[in-house]
N, C-alpha and C positions, 0 to 999 in steps of 0.2 A: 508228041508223046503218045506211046502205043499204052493201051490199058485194058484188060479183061475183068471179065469179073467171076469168082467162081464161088457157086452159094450150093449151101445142100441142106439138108435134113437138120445138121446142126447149126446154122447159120438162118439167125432171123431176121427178118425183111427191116432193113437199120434207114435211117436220114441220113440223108450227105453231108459233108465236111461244112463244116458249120450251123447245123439243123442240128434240132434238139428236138426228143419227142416230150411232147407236154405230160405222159407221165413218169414213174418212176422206174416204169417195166425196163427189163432187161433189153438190148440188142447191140447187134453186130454187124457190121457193115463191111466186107473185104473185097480191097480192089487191088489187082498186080497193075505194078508197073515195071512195063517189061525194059524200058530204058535204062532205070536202076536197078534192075537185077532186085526192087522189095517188094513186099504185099504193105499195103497199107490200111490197119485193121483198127477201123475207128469204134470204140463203145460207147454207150453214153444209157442213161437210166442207172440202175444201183446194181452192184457186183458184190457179191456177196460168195458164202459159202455154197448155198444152194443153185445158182447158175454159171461158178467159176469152172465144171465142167464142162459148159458147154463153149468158153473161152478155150479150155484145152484142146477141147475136139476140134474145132477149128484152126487153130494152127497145128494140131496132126496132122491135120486136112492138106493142107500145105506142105508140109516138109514132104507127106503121101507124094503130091503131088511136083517137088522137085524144088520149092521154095521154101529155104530155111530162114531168112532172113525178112525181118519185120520192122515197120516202123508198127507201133502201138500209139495210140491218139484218144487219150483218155480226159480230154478237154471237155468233153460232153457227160462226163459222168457227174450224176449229180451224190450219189453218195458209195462208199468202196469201206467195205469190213476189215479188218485187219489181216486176219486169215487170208484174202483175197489180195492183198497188198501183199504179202511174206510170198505167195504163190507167184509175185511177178517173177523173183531170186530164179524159182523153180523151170520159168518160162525161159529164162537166157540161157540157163545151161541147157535144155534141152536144143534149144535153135544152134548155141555153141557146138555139142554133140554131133549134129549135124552138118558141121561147118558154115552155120550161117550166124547170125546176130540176129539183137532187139535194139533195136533204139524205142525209146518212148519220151513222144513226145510232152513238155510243161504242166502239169495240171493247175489247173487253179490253188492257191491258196490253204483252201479248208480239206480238198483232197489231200495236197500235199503235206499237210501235219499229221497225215496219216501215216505216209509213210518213214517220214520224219521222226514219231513217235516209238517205230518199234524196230529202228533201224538199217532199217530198207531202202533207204534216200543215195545212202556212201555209195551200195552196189550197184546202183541201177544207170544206165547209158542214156541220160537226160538229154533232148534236143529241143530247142524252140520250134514255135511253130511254121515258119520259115521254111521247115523240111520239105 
């Protein structure tokens, strides 16, 4: 499996797919894979209103760059706002627009009543983590 990795300005120094960082601080970790034609953009720390920009830029970053399609890996986040859940809605259609997708994959439990909560759960292209 071939894999790059493309990180910028808006993209913070994130833990690998199953690392977690011991705080609550925000980051981002994105990896293409070029065999599936996705980016696989793992978050983990808390998402919120004040760093959900920096989520967007990031996958602008990508579509910039020729890759509209995402898996999302939100298994690491420890806590997500509401406002920032409603924002995933905002995130498929923009990759859709593009002609690519989101998939995102399971979150835990206590994230998931999140989106569960305010409706958000019907619309979103849920995957195990198997992806």
């Amino acid at each position: 499996m071939n894999s790059d990795s493309m990180k910028g300005d808006s993209s913070v120094e994130g833990v690998p797919s199953g690392g977690a960082p011991d705080s609550g601080q925000f980051q981002i970790e994105s990896t293409l894979d070029e065999e599936r034609g996705l980016v696989r953009i793992c978050l983990s720390g808390s998402l919120d209103f004040n760093n959900y920009a920096q989520l967007e830029d990031e996958l602008l970053r990508w579509i910039d760059g020729g890759q509209p399609s995402w898996i999302i890996d939100i298994d690491q986040l420890k806590s997500l706002t509401s406002v920032a859940a409603a924002g995933f809605v905002g995130l498929l259609r923009v990759a859709q627009d593009h002609g690519g997708n989101v998939f995102v994959i399971e979150p835990p439990d206590e994230i998931m009543a999140i989106f569960d909560g305010h409706d958000v759960a019907e619309l979103m292209p849920w995957v195990g983590r198997d992806v």
